[in-house]
Structures are given as structure tokens and as C-alpha cells.
DRENDO-1510 file (C-alpha; in Angstrom, 1 decimal, always signed):
<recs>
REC; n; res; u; v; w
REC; 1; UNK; +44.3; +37.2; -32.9 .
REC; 2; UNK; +41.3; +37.9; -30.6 .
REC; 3; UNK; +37.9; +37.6; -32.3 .
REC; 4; UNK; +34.2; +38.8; -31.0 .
REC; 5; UNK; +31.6; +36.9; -30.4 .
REC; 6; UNK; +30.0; +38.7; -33.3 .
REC; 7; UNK; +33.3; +38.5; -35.7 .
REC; 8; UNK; +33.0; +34.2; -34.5 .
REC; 9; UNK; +29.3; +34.2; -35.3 .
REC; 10; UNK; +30.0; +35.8; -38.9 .
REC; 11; UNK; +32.4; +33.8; -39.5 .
REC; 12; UNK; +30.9; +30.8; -38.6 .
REC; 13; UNK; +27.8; +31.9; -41.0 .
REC; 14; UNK; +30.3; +32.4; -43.9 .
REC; 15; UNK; +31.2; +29.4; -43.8 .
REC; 16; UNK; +27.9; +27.5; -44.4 .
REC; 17; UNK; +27.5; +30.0; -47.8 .
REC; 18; UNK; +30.0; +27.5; -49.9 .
REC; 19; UNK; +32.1; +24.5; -49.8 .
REC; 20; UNK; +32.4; +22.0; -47.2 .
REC; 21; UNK; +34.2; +22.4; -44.1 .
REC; 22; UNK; +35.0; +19.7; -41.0 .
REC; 23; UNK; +33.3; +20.6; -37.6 .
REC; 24; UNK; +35.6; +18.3; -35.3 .
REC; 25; UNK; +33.9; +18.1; -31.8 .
REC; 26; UNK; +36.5; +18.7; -28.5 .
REC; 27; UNK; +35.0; +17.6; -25.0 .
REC; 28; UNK; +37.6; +19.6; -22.8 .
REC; 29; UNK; +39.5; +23.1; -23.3 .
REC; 30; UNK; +43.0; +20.9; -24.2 .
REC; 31; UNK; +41.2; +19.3; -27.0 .
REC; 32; UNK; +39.5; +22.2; -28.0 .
REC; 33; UNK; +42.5; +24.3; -28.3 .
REC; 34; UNK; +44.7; +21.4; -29.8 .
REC; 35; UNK; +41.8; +21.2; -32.8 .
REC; 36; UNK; +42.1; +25.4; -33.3 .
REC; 37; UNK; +46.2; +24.6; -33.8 .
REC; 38; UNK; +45.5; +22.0; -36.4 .
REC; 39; UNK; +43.9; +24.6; -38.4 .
REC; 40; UNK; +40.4; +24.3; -38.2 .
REC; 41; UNK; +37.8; +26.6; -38.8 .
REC; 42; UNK; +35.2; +26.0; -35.9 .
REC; 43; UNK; +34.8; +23.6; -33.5 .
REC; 44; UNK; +31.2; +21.9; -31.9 .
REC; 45; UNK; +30.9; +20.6; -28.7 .
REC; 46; UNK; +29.9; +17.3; -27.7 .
REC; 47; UNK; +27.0; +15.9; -25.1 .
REC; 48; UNK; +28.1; +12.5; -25.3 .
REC; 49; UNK; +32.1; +13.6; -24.8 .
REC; 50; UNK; +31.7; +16.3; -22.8 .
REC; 51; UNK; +29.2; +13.7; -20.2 .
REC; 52; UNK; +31.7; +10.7; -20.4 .
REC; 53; UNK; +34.8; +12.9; -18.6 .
REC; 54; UNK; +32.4; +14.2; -16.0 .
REC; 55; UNK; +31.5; +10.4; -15.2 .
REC; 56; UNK; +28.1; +10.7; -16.3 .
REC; 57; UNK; +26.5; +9.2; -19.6 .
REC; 58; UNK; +25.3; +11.2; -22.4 .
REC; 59; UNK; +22.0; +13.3; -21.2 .
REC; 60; UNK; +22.7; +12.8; -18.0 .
REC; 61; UNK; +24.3; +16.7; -16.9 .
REC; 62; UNK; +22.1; +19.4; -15.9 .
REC; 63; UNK; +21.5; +22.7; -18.3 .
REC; 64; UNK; +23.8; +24.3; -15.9 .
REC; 65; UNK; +26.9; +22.0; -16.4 .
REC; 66; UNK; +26.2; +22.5; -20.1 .
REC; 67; UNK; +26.2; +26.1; -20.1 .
REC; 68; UNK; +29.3; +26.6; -18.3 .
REC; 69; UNK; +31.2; +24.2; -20.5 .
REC; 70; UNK; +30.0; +26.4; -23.1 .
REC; 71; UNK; +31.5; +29.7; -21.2 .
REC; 72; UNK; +34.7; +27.5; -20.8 .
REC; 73; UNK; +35.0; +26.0; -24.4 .
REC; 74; UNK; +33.8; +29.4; -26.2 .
REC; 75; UNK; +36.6; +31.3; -24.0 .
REC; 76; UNK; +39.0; +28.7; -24.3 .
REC; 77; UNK; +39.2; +29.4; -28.5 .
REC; 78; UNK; +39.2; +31.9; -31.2 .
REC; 79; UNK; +37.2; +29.4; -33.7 .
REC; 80; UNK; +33.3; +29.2; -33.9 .
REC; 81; UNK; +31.8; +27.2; -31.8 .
REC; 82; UNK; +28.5; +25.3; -32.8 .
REC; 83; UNK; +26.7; +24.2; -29.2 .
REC; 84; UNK; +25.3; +20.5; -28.7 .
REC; 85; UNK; +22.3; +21.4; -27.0 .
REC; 86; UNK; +20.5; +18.7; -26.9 .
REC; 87; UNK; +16.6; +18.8; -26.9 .
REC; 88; UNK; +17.2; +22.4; -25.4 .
REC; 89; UNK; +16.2; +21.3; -21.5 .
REC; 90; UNK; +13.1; +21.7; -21.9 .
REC; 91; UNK; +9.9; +19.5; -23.0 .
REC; 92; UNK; +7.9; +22.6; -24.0 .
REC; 93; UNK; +8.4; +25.8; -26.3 .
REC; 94; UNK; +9.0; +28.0; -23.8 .
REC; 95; UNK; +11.2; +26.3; -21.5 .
REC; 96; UNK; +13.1; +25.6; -25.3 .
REC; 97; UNK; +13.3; +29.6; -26.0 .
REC; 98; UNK; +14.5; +30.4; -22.0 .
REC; 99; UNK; +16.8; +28.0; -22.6 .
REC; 100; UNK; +18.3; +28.9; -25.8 .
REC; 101; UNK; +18.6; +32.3; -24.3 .
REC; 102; UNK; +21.0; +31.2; -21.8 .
REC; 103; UNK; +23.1; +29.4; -24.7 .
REC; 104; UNK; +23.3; +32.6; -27.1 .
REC; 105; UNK; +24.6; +34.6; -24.0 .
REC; 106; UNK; +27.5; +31.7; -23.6 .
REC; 107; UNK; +29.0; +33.5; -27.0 .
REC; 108; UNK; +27.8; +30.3; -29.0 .
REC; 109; UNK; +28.5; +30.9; -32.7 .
REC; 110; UNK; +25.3; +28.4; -33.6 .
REC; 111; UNK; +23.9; +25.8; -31.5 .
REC; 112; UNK; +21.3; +22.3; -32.2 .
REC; 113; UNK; +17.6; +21.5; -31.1 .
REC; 114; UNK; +16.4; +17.8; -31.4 .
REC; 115; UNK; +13.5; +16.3; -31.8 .
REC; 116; UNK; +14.1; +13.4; -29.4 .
REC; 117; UNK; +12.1; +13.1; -26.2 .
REC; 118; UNK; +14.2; +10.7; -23.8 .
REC; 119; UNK; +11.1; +8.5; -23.5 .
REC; 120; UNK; +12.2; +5.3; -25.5 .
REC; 121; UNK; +8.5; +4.2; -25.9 .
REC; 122; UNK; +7.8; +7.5; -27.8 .
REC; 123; UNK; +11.0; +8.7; -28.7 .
REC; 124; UNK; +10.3; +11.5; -31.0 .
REC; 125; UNK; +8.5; +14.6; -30.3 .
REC; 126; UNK; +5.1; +14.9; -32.6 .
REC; 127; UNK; +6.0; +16.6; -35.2 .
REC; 128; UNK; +3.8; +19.9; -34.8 .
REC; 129; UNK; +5.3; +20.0; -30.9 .
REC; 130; UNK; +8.7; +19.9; -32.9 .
REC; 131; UNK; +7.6; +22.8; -35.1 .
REC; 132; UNK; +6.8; +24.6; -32.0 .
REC; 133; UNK; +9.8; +24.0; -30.5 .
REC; 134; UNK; +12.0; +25.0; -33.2 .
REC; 135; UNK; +10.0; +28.1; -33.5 .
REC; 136; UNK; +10.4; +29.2; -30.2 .
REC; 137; UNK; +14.6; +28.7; -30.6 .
REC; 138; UNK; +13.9; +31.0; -33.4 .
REC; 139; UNK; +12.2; +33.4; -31.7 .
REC; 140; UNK; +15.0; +33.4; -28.7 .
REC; 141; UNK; +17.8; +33.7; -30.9 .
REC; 142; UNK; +16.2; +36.4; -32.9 .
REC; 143; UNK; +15.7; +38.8; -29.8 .
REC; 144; UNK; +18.5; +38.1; -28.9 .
REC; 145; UNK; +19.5; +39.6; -32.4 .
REC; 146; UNK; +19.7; +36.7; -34.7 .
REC; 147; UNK; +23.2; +36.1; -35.0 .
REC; 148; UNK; +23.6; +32.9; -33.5 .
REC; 149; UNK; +23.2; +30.1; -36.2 .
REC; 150; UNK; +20.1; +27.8; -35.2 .
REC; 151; UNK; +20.5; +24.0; -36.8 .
REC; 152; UNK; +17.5; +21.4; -36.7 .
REC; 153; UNK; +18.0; +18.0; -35.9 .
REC; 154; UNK; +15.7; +15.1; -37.0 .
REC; 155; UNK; +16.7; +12.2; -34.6 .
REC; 156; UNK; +15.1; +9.4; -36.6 .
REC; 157; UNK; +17.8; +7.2; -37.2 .
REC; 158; UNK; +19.1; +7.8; -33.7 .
REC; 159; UNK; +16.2; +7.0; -32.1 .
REC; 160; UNK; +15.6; +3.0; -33.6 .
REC; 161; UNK; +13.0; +5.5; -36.5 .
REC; 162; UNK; +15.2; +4.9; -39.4 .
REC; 163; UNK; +12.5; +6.7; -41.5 .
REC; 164; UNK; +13.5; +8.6; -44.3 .
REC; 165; UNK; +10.5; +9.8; -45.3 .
REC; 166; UNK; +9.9; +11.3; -42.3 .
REC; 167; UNK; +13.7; +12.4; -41.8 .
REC; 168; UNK; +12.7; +14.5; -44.3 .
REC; 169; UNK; +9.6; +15.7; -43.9 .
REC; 170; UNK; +10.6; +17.0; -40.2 .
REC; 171; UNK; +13.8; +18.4; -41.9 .
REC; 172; UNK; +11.6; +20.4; -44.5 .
REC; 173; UNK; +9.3; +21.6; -41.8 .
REC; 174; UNK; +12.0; +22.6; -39.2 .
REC; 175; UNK; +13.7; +24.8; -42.3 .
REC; 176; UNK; +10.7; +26.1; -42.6 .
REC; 177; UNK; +10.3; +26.7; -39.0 .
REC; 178; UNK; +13.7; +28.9; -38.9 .
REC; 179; UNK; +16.5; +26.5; -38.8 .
REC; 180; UNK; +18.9; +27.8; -41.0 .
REC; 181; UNK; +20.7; +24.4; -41.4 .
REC; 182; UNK; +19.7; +20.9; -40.8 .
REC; 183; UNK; +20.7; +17.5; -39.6 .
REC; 184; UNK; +19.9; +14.2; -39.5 .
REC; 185; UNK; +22.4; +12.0; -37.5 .
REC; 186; UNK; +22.8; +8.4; -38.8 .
REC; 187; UNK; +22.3; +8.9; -42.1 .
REC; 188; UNK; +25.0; +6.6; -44.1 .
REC; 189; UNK; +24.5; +6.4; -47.6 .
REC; 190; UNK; +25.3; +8.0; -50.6 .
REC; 191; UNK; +21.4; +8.1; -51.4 .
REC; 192; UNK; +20.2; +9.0; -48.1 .
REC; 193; UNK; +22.7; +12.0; -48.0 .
REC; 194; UNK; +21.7; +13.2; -51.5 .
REC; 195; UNK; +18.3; +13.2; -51.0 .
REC; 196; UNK; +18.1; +14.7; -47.5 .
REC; 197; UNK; +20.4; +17.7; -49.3 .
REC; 198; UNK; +18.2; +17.9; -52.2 .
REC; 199; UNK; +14.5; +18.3; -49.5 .
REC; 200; UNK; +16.2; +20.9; -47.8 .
REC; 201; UNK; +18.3; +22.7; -50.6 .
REC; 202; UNK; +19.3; +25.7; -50.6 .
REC; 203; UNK; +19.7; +25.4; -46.9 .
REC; 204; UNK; +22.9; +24.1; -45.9 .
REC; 205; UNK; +23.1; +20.3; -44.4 .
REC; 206; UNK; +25.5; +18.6; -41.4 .
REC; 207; UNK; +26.3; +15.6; -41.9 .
REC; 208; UNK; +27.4; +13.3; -38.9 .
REC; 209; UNK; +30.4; +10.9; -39.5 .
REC; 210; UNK; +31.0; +9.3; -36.3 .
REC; 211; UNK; +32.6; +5.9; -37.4 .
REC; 212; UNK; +34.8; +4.6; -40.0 .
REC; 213; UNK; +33.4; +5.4; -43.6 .
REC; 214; UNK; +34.0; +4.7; -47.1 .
REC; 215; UNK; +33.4; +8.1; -48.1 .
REC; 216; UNK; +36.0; +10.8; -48.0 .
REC; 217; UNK; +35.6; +14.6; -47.1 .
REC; 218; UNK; +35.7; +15.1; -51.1 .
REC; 219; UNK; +32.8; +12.3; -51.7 .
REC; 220; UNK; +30.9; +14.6; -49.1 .
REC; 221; UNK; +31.4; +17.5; -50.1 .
REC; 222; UNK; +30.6; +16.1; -53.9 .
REC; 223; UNK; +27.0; +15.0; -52.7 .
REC; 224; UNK; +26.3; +18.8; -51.4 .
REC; 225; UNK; +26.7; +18.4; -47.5 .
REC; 226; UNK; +28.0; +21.8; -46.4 .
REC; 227; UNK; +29.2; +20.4; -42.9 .
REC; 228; UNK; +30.9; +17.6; -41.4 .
REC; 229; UNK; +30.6; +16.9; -37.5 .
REC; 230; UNK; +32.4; +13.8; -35.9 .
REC; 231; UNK; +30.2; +13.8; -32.6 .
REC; 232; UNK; +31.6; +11.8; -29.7 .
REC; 233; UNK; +34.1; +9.9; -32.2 .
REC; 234; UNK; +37.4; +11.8; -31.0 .
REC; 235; UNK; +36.3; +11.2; -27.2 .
REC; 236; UNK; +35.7; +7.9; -27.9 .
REC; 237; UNK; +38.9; +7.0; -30.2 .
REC; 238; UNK; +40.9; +8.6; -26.6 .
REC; 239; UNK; +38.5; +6.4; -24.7 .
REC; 240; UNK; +39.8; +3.4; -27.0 .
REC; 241; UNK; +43.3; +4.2; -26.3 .
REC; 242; UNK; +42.8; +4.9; -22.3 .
REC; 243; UNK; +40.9; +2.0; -22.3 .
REC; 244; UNK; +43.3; -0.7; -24.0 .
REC; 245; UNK; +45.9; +0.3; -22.1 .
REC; 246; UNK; +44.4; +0.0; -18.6 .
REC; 247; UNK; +42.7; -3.1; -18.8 .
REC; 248; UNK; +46.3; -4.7; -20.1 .
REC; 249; UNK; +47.4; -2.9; -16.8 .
REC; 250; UNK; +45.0; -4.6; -15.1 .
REC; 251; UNK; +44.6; -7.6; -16.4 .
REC; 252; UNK; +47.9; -8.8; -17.7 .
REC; 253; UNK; +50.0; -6.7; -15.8 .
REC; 254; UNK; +51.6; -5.4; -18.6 .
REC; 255; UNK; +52.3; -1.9; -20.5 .
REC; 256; UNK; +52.1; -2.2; -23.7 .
REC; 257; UNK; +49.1; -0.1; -24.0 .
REC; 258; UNK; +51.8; +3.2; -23.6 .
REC; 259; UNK; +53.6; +1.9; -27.2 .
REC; 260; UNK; +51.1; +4.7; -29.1 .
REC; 261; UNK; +51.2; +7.0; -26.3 .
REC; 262; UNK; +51.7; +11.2; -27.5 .
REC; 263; UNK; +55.0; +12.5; -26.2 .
REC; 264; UNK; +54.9; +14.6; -23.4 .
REC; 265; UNK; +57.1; +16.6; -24.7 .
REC; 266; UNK; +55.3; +17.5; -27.4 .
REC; 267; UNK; +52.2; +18.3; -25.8 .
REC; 268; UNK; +53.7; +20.0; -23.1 .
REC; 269; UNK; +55.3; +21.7; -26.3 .
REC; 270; UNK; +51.7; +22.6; -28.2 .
REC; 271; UNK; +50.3; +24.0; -25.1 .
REC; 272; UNK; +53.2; +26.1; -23.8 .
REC; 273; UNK; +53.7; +27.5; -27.6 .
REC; 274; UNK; +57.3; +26.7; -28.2 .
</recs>
């Protein structure tokens, strides 16, 4: 089955109307198109995944790079996919909106603005330039005709601002700015989760689970989170793997590190379709 972009973006908006589905986040087209045979419903890229197998740390690739791995990851699947956009390239509204522009026309089925500035003594835009910002995403992905699923990111707890006050006030005021669902990455607990859902109810809410956790999908779900993203976590449980093994190559001379290894044959298997 071949799907639209438009048939992906409705889709994708169905699926934030009820329940509680798992975004898992691919960094290349293998891992994109081994998450759509698992049987997931959409997919969301990652900054910090996509940077680290370019050789370059998270932030560091130009809006360019970005928007062709969107062109490649978006082609490369039938699934939704939600863009990692970063702070949208772009300090002010309008650079945000031009921009955003360029991500809608990648076939993105929704895609994130944050509120984080990359200046670590002021870390987080004010929030009015914020609201403006937002606004302006709005306004791009509504000419463009306002299928394209905008989510608002409040990088508090990212950003060494574990504030949850103000988690939540930006969240309210980015809701109210057009987001039509909202995130606040690093939030852990079961009270933090509940009450960001409750602020910015009936809008729908992601919520990041990028380590080990003792909740479950069903906990989540139970506390009213309509999404579940995993961020960088798959890149960097690979990363773990690649990384054991080669520095027991290296520095013990041995191979041990191939004992969990995935068969060839089996991916060569998945990706040929037999």
C-alpha cells in the first residue's frame, strides 16, 4: 500500500483523537523501514540520531541536511512521520515560518518547534518570543493548508530549568498559540505527567521516554498521554552495542562483542522481503 501525503497526515491526526500510541524514532531509512515492519503506526525522526551517524553532535547539521533526511525518511515509509525540527533554524518568527515551509513541503505528517535557544546562559526563549514563534509555525503550516500537525515543545527540563510551573505555563500559552499537541521532554513522574496533561487537556500530550522506566505503555496511557516518543534511545541502544563491541576489539583483542549480533541472514531477509 502506497499512502499520500495527505492520506499520512490524516492518519497521523486520527491517531492523536484517542488512545495512546508509540512514536519510535529511526535515524536512517533501514531503521525507519524495519520500525514500519514491526507494525507501527508512525514514526518521528531524531536530531540527536540522525547527527550522531553523520559524525556530527546533536544541533550541529545545517537546515539543509535536515530537510533532505526528511525527503529521504518520508519517502523511505508508508507510516506518518512527525519531523524533529529543532528550534525551526531560525532565532526569529519569520526565519521560524520560512522554515517550516520548507518542512511541510518534505511531506512531513507533523513536525516540533522548541523553545530552546542554544545559548546555555539564557537557554530558553522569553516566553512572548516563544509565542511568536509558535505563531508564525502556525501561520506557515496553515497556508500551506493546515494539514501538517504542529507540536510545541517546552525545553525546561532539558535545558537545566526543571520548572514545572513554567513547563506549564509555556505549554498552555503555545496551545493557545496553535500547537495542536504539546511536549515537555524530561518530564518523569507520575505527577508531573498528570498534571502537564490536565493544563493542556483536551489537547493531546507527547510524552518522551528516552531511558529505562518504571512505567509501562499501559501506566501511560492510564495518566492520559496520547503519545509516546523514544528520542535518540534506539540510536543510542545501537550505539551501546557498536560501541561494546569495538572497544573489546580494540582493547582486549577479543570478539565477544558479536555474541548479540542480528543475523545477517535475517536482515538481509527483512529488507529483501522473503
Amino acid at each position: 500500500m502506497t499512502r499520500t501525503v495527505a492520506e499520512k497526515r490524516a492518519a497521523f491526526r486520527a491517531l492523536h483523537a484517542e488512545g495512546c500510541f508509540v512514536l519510535p524514532n529511526p535515524w536512517d531509512l533501514g531503521s525507519a523501514r524495519f520500525l514500519q515492519g514491526l507494525g507501527f503506526k508512525a514514526l518521528a525522526t531524531t536530531s540527536s540520531g540522525f547527527a550522531w551517524s553523520r559524525g556530527q553532535a546533536d544541533g550541529a547539521l545545517s537546515r539543509e541536511t535536515i530537510l533532505a533526511h526528511l525527503r529521504e525518511i518520508v519517502a523511505a515509509t508508508d507510516l506518518p512521520v512527525n519531523a524533529d525540527f529543532e528550534s525551526g533554524f531560525a532565532p526569529d518568527p519569520q526565519g521560524v515560518a520560512e522554515s517550516v515551509r520548507m518542512a511541510v513541503e518534505t511531506g512531513v505528517a507533523g513536525l516540533s518547534i522548541e523553545d530552546s535557544t542554544g545559548d546555555p546562559a539564557h537557554p530558553l526563549h522569553a516566553i512572548d518570543v516563544a509565542v511568536a514563534r509558535l505563531r508564525a509555525a502556525r501561520g506557515a503550516i496553515d497556508e500551506a493548508g493546515g494539514d501538517t500537525l504542529l507540536v510545541g515543545r517546552a525545553e525546561n527540563f532539558f535545558q537545566g530549568r526543571p520548572d514545572l510551573d513554567d513547563t506549564i505555563a509555556r505549554l498552555k500559552a503555545y496551545a493557545e498559540a496553535g500547537a495542536d499537541c504539546l511536549y515537555a521532554p524530561g518530564i518523569r513522574t507520575r505527577e508531573q505527567i498528570a498534571a502537564v496533561v490536565a493544563a493542556v487537556a483536551p489537547k493531546p500530550v507527547n510524552l518522551l521516554v528516552g531511558s529505562t522506566s518504571e512505567l509501562t505503555l499501559q501506566d501511560i496511557a492510564e495518566l492520559g498521554v496520547r503519545r509516546v516518543s523514544v528520542g535518540g534511545a534506539l540510536a543510542r541502544a545501537a550505539w551501546g552495542g557498536f560501541m561494546r563491541a569495538a572497544r573489546t576489539l580494540s582493547e582486549e583483542g577479543r570478539f565477544d562483542g558479536f555474541a548479540d549480533a542480528a543475523s545477517g541472514k535475517e536482515l538481509d531477509a527483512f529488507f529483501s522481503g522473503r
